[in-house]
C-alpha positions as CSV (number, residue, x, y, z in Angstrom):
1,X,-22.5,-11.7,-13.5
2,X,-18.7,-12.8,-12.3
3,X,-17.4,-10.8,-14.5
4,X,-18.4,-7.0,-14.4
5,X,-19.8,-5.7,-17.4
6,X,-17.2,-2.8,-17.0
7,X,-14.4,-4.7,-17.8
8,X,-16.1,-6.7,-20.4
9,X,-16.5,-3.1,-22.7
10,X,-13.2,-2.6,-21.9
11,X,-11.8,-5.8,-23.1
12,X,-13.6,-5.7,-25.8
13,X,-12.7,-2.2,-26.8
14,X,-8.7,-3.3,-26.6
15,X,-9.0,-6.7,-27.6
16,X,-6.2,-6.5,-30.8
17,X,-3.7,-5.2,-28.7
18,X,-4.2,-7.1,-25.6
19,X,-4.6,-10.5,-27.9
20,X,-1.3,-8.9,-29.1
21,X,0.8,-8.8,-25.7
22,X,-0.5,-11.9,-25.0
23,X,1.1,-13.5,-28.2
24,X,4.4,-11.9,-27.5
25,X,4.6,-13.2,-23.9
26,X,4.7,-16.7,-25.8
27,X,7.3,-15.3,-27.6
28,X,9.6,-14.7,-24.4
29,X,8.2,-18.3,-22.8
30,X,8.8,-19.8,-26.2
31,X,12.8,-18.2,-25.7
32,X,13.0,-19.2,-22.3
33,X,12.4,-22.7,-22.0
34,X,14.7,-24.0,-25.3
35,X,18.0,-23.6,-23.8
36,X,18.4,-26.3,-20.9
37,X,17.0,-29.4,-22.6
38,X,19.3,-28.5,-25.7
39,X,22.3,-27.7,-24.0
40,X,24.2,-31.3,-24.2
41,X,23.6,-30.9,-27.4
42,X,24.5,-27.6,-27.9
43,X,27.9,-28.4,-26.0
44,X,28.6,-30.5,-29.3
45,X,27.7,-28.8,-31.9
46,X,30.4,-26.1,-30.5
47,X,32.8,-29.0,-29.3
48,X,32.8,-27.2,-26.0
49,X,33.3,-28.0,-22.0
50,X,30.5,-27.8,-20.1
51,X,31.7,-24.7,-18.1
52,X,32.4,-22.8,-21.6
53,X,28.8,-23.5,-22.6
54,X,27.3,-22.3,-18.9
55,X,28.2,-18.4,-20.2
56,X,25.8,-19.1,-22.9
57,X,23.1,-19.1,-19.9
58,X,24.9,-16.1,-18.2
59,X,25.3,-14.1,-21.8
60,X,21.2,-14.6,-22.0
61,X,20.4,-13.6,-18.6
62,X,22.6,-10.4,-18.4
63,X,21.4,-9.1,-21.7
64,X,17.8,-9.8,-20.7
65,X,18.5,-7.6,-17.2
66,X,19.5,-4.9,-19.9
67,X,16.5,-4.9,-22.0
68,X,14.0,-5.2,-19.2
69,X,16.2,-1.8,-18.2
70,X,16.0,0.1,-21.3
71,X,12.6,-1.3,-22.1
72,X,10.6,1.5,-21.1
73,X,12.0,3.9,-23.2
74,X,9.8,2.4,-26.4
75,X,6.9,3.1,-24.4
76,X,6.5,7.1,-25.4
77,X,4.1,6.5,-28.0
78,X,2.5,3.7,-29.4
79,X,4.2,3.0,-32.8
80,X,7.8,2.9,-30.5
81,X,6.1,0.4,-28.7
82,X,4.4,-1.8,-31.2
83,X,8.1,-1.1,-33.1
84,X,10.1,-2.3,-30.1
85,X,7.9,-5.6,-29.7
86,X,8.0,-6.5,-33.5
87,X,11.6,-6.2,-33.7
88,X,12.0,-8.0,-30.6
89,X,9.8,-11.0,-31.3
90,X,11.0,-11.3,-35.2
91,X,14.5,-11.4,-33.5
92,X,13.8,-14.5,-31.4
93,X,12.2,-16.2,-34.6
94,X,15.7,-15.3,-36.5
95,X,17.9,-16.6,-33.5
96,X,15.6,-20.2,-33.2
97,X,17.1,-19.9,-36.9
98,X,20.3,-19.4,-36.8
99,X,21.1,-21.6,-33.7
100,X,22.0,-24.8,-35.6
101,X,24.8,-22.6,-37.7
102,X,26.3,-21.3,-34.5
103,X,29.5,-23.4,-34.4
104,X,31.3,-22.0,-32.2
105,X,30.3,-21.1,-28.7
106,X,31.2,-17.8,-28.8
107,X,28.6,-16.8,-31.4
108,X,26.1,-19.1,-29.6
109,X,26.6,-16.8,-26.8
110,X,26.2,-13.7,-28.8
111,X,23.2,-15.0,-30.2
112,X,21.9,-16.0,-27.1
113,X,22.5,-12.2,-26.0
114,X,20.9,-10.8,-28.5
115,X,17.8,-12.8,-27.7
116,X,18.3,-12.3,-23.7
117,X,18.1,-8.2,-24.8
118,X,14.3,-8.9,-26.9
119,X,12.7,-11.0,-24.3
120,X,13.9,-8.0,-21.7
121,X,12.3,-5.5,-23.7
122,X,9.5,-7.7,-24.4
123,X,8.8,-8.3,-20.9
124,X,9.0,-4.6,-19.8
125,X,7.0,-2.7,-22.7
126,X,4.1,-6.0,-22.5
127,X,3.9,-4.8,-18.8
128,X,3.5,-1.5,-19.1
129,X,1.2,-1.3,-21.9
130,X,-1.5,-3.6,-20.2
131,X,-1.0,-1.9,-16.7
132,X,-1.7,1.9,-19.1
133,X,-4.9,0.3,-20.7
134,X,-6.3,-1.5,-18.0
135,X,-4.9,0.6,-14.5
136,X,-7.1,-0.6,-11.8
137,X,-8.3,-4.0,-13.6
138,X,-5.1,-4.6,-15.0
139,X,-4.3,-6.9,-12.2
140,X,-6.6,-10.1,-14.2
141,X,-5.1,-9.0,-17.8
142,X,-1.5,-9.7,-16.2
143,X,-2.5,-12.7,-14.7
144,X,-3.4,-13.7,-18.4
145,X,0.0,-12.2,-19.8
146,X,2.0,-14.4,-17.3
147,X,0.3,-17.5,-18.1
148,X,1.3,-17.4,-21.7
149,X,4.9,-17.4,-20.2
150,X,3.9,-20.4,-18.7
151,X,2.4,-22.1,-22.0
152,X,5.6,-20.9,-24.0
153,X,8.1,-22.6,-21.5
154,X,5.6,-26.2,-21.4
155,X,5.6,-25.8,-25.7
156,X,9.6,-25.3,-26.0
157,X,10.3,-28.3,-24.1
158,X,7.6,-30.9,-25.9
159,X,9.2,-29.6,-29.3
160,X,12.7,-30.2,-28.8
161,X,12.6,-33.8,-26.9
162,X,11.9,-35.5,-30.1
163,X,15.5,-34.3,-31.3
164,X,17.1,-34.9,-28.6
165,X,20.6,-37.2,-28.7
166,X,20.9,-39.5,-26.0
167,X,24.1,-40.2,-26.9
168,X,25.7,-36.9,-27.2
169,X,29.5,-36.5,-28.3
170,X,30.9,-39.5,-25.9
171,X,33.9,-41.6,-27.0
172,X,32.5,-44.8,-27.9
173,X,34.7,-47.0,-25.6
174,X,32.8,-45.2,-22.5
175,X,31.3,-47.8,-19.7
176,X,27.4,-48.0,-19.9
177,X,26.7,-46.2,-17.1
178,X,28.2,-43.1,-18.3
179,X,24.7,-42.9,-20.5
180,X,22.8,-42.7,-17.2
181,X,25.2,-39.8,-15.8
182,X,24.6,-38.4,-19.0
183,X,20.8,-38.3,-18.5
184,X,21.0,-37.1,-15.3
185,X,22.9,-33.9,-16.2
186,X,20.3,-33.3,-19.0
187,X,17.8,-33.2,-16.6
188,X,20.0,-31.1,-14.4
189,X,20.5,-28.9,-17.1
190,X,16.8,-28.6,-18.4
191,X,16.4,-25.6,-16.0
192,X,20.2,-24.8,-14.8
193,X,23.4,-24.8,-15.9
194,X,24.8,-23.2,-12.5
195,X,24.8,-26.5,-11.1
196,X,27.1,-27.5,-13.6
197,X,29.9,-24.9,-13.3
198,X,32.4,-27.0,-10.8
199,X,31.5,-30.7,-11.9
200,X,34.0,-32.7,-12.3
201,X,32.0,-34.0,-15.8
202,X,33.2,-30.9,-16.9
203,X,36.2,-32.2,-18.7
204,X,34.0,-35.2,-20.3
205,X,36.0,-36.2,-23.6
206,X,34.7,-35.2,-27.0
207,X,34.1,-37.5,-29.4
208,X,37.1,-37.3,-32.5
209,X,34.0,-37.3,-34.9
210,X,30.5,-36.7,-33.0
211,X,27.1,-38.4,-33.6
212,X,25.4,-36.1,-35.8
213,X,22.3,-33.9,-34.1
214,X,19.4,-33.9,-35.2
215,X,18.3,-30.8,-32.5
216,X,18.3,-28.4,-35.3
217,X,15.2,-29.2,-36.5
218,X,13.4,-28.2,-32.9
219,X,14.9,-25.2,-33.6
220,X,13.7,-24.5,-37.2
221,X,10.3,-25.6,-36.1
222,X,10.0,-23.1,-33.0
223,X,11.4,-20.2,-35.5
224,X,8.6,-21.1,-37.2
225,X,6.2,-21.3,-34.6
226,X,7.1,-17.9,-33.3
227,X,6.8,-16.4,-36.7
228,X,2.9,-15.4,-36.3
229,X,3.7,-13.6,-33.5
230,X,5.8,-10.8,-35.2
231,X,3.4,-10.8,-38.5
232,X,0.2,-10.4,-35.3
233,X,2.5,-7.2,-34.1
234,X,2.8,-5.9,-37.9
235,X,-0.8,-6.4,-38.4
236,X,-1.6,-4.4,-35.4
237,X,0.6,-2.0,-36.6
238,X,-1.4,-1.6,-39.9
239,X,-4.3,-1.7,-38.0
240,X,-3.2,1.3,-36.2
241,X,-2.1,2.8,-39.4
242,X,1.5,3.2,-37.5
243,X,3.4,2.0,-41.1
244,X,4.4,4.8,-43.0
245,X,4.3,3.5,-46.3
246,X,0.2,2.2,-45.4
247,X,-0.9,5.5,-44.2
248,X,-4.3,6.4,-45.4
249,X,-5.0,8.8,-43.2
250,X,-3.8,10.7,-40.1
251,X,-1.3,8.3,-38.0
252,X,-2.5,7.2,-34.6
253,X,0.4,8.2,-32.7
254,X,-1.5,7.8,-29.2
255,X,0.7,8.1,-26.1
256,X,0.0,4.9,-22.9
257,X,-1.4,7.8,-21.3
258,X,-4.1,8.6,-24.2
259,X,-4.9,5.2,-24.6
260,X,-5.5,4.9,-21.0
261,X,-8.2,7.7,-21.1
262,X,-10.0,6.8,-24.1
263,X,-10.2,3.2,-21.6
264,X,-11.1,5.1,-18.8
265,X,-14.3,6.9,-20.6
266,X,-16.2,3.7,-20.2
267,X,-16.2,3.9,-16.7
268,X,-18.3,6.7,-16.3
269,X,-18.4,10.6,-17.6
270,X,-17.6,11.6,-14.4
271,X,-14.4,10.0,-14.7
272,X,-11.6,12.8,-14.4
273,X,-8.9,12.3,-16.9
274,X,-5.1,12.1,-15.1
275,X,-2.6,14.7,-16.5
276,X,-0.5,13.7,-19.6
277,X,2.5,15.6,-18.3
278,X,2.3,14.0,-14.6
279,X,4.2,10.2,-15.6
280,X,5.5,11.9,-19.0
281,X,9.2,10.6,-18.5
282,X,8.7,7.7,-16.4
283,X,8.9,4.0,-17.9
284,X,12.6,2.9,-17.6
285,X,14.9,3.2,-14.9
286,X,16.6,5.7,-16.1
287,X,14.2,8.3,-17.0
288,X,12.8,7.7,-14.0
289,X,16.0,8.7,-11.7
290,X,15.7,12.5,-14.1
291,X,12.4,13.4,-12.5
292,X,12.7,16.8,-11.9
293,X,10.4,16.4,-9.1
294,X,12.3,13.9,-7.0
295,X,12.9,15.8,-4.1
296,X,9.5,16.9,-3.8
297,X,8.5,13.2,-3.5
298,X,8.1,11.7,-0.1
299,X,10.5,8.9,1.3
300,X,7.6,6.1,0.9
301,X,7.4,6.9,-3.2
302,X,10.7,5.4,-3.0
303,X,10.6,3.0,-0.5
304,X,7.6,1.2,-2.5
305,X,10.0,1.0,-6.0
306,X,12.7,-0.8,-3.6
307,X,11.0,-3.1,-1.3
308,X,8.2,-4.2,-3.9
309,X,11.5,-4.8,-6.0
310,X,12.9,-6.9,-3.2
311,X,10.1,-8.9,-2.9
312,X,9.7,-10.1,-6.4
313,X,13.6,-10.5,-5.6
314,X,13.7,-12.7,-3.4
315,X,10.1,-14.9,-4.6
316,X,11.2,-14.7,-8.6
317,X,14.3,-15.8,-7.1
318,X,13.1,-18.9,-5.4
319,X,11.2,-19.7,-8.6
320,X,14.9,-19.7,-10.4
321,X,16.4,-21.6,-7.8
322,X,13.6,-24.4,-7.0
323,X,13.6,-25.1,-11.3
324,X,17.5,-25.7,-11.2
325,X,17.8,-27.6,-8.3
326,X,15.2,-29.9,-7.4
327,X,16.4,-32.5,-9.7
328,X,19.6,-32.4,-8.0
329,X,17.9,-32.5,-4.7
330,X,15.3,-35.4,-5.6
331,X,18.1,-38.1,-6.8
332,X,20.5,-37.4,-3.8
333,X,20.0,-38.7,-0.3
334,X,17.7,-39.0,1.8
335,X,15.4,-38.9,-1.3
336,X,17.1,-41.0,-4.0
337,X,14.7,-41.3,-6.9
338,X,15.5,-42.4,-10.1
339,X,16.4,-40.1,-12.7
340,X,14.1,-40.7,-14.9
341,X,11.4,-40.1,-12.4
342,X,13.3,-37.4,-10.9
343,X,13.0,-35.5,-14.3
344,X,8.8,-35.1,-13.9
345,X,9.7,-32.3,-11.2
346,X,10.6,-29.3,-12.8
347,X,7.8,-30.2,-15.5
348,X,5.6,-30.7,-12.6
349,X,6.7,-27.5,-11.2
350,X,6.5,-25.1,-14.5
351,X,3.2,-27.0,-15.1
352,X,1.3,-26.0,-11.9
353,X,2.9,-22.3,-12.2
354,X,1.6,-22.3,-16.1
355,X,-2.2,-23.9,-13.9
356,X,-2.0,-21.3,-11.1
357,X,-1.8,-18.3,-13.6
358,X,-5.2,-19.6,-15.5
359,X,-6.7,-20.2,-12.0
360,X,-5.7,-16.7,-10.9
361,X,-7.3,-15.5,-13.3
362,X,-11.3,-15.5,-12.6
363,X,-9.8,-15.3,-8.7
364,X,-8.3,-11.7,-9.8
365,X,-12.1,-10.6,-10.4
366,X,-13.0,-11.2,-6.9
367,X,-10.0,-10.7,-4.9
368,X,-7.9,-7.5,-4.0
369,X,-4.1,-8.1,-5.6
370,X,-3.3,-7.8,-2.0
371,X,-5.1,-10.3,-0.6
372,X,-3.7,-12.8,-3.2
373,X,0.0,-11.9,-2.3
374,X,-0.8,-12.7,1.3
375,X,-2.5,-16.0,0.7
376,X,0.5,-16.7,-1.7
377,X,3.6,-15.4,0.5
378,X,1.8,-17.7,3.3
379,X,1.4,-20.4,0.9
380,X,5.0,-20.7,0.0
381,X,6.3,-20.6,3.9
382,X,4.0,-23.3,4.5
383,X,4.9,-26.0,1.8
384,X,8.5,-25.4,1.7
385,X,8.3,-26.1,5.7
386,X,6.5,-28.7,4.9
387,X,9.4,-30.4,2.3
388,X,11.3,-29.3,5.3
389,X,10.0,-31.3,7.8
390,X,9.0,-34.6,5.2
391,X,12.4,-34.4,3.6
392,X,12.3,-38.2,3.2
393,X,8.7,-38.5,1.4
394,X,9.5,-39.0,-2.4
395,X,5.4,-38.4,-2.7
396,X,5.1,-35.5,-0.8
397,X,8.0,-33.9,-2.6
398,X,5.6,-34.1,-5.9
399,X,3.1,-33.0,-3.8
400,X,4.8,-29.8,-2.4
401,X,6.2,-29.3,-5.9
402,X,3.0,-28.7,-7.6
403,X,1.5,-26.6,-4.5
404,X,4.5,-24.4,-4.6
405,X,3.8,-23.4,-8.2
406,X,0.7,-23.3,-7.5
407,X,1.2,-20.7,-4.4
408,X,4.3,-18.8,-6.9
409,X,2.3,-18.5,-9.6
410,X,0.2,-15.1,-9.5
411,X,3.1,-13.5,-7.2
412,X,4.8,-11.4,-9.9
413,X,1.5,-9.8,-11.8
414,X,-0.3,-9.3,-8.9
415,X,2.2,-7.2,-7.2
416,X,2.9,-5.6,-10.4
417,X,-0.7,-4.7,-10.0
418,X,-0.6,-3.5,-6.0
419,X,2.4,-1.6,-6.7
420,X,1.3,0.5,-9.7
421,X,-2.2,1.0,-7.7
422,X,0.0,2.4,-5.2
423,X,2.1,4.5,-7.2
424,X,-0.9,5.7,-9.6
425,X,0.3,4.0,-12.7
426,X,2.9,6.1,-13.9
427,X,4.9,3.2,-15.5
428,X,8.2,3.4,-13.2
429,X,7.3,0.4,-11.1
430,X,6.8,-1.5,-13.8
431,X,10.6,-1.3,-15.3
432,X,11.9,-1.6,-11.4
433,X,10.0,-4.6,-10.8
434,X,10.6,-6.5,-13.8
435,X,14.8,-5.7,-13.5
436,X,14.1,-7.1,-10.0
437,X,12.6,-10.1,-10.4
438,X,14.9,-10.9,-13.4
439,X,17.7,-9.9,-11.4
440,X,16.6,-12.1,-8.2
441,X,16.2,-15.4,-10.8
442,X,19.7,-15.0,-12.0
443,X,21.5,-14.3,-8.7
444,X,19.4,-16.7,-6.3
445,X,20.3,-19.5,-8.8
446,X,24.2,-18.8,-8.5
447,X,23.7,-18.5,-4.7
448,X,22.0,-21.6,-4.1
449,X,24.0,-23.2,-6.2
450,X,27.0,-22.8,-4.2
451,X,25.5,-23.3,-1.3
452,X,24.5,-26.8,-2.3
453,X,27.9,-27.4,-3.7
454,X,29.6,-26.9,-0.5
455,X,27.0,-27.7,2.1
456,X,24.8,-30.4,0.5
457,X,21.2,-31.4,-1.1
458,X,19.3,-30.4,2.0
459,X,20.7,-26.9,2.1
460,X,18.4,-26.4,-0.9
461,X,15.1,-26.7,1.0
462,X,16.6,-24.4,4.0
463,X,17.9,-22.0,1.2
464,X,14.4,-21.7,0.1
465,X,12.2,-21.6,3.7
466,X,14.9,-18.2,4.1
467,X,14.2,-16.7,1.4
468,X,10.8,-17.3,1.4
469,X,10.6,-15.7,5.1
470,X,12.6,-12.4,4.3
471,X,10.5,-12.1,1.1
472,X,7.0,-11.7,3.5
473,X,9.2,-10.1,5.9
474,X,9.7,-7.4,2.7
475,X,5.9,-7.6,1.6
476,X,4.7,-6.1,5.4
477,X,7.1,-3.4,5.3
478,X,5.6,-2.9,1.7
479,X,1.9,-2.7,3.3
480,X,4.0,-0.5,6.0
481,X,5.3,2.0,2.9
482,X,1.8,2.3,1.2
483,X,0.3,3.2,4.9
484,X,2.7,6.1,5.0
485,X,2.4,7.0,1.3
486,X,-1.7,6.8,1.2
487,X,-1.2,9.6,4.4
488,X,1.0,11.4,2.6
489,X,-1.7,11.8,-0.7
490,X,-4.5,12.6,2.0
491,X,-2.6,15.2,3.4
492,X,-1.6,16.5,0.1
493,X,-5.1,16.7,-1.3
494,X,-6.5,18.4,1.8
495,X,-3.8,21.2,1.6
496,X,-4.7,21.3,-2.2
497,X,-8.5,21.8,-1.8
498,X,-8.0,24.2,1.4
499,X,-6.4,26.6,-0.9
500,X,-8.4,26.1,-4.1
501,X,-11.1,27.4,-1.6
502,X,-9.2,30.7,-0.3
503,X,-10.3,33.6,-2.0
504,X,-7.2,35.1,-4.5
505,X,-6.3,37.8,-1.4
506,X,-6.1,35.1,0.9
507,X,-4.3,32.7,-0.6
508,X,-1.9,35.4,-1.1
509,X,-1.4,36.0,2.7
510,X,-1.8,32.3,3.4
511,X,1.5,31.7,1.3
512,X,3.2,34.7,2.9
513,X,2.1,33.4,6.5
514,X,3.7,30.1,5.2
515,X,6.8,31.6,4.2
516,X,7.5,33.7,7.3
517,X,7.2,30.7,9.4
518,X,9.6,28.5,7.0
519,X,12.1,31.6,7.6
């Protein structure tokens, strides 16, 4: 068969709660997506500038860097968990809510924080609890997860358009053209508002009494949307018998490490189970840093959290960038398409990303996560040289659009996957990575933006072929690290079993030999 039976029993056996992470990774796509089509909007509903409103996107993403942080700490047991992800996803249903009654853009921002911190916490626990059931197959469960991001960020834009004004808040005496300016910083906006920070269309007069919006309704219809999602948590939860007042017998207060076993006895009865105690604090950041066994780790344990962090850095971060600023690049020159045709990129773009996660999928059955990232990482180098060097094809910029979503796609959950191999799925990687890559989207997008602002539109393709380069440059010093690392294990596994063999007198003057020669 193409797909092993193996993983078939064990998809089956956690098919409510996987279905169940899968729903809330719509949730966060859902969240995503909303903001950038809405924003002109949004700007006058609160009657604010432009550059007041971009701290709406920067409120969002700082608070999301904070819960994919803290994240792991609801990851102990399964009821935090399931707790953590039902609170999170019922928050992003109240906040699609209370949007339209947000009239000032200060508690649009706190709103938007607020539903920055659940899709961080979202995205972290999600992680982790399909990496804990699934370990070494959990590579073509993520691939699933991230495509639901995908799905959730092409539904949020088809549900708002409808609502959109194309007017806005302009004075009425405005020339025409102004409508077409207006249009083109929507589009600009759909995906980044960094872009917009020093425009001079910043200071755009405000109409004395604005045309009303009728945006609010795409917002009460994706609160509603996103309401089965926390009522699919809840049932799980009662399912599990996690909810004290449905209790009919003993709770089910199973640890990702007990979970993982009970997984792990359909591979075989001679399947060792690991130690609860050995990943016992691990999950967020900051549990991670009180190991009490840090400085008996080797240097490549920690080399592997930082440079497989970097990576997704720097690849999450040209994701980020190309979505905010390829409709800038495609209506200036040499290119010079029309807006309106300009405005099919980034849909283009989120649409072959959303297509390369559902491909990646059967693709994860037969290929190494490895081997993936290599053809990917290669991938990207080659089409962004490629818009490089073809920097006046309008078609090929489509064309190396859709092949660089394609090639980004599967980065993210298949090193997820390589790294937590590596590291024996203890949980740690999982919070580092996702910070990362969150952390790479925000700051690549501020970075490229300025650079485009001061050195031009074709700064923006060389922006990318750089960081593109020093991300593979990253990935081969992350082979390097888990050369080093896998060493390391041998050796310490051979030193293990050379003393479990010793007879008790032996071992005692082994270790005394040992310490004499230390002194």
């Amino acid at each position: 068969m193409f797909i092993e039976e193996r993983i078939i029993t064990l998809f089956k056996r956690n098919f409510h709660h996987t279905c169940t992470y899968w729903s809330v990774f719509f949730s966060f796509g859902l969240c995503i997506a909303f903001l950038g089509p809405t924003i002109l909007d949004l700007r006058c509903q609160t009657q604010s500038t432009l550059s007041q409103i971009t701290w709406v996107f920067f409120s969002q993403q700082f608070c999301l860097l904070i819960g994919s942080s803290i994240g792991g700490v609801f990851k102990k047991t399964l009821f935090s968990a399931l707790a953590a992800l039902f609170l999170s996803s019922l928050l992003i249903s109240v906040i699609f809510a209370i949007i339209p009654l947000c009239h000032n853009v200060l508690l649009l921002a706190i709103a938007m924080a607020v539903s920055g911190l659940a899709m961080g916490i979202i995205d972290t626990i999600a992680n982790i609890q399909l990496v804990a059931i699934y370990q070494k197959d959990s590579a073509v469960f993520l691939q699933a997860l991230h495509f639901f991001i995908g799905f959730g960020a092409l539904v949020s834009p088809l549900i708002a358009d409808p609502f959109l004004s194309e007017t806005g808040c302009r004075v009425g005496n405005v020339t025409e053209n102004v409508t077409e300016i207006m249009h083109h910083f929507r589009n600009t906006l759909r995906n980044s508002p960094i872009v917009m920070h020093n425009v001079s269309m910043d200071h755009l007069p405000l109409a004395e009494e604005p045309e009303e919006s009728i945006v609010s309704y795409a917002f009460w219809i994706m609160a509603m949307i996103n309401l089965p999602v926390p009522m699919a948590v809840l049932f799980l939860m009662y399912q599990e018998q996690l909810i004290p007042c449905c209790r009919s017998t003993t709770p089910l207060l199973l640890d990702k490490d007990e979970l993982s076993m009970e997984n792990q006895g359909a591979e075989g009865p001679d399947t060792e189970p690991k130690d609860q105690e050995e990943g016992g604090g691990h999950g967020d950041i900051f549990s991670c840093c009180q190991n009490n066994n840090l400085r008996e780790l080797p240097v490549s344990f920690f080399g592997i959290h930082i440079v497989g962090g970097m990576v997704l850095f720097m690849t999450d971060g040209i994701v980020g960038a190309y979505a905010g600023f390829v409709y800038t690049y495609a209506v200036s020159p040499p290119i010079s398409l029309p807006n309106k045709t300009a405005g099919y990129l980034v849909s283009i773009f989120w649409a072959a990303i959303t297509a390369g996660r559902l491909v990646s999928i059967p693709l994860t059955f037969r290929f190494q996560p490895v081997r993936l990232l290599m053809i990917n990482l290669a991938g990207v180098i080659v089409t962004v040289l490629l818009l490089l060097v073809l920097d006046t094809s309008s078609i090929f910029l489509f064309v190396g659009t859709t092949l660089l979503g394609l090639f980004l796609s599967s980065i993210f959950p298949c090193m997820l996957a390589y790294t937590e191999d590596i590291l024996d799925y203890q949980g740690c990687a999982t919070s580092v990575l996702v910070t990362s890559a969150g952390m790479g989207e925000m700051v690549m997008q501020v970075l490229v933006g300025s650079i485009i602002q001061s050195e031009g539109s074709y700064s923006f393709l060389l922006c990318g072929m750089i960081i593109g380069c020093m991300g593979s440059i990253l990935f081969f010093g992350l082979l390097f690290l888990h050369r080093m690392h896998r060493k390391y294990l041998t050796g310490t596994s051979v030193k293990s079993a050379m003393v479990e063999e010793l007879p008790p007198a032996a071992a005692v003057v082994d270790s005394k030999t040992e310490q004499k020669e230390s002194s």
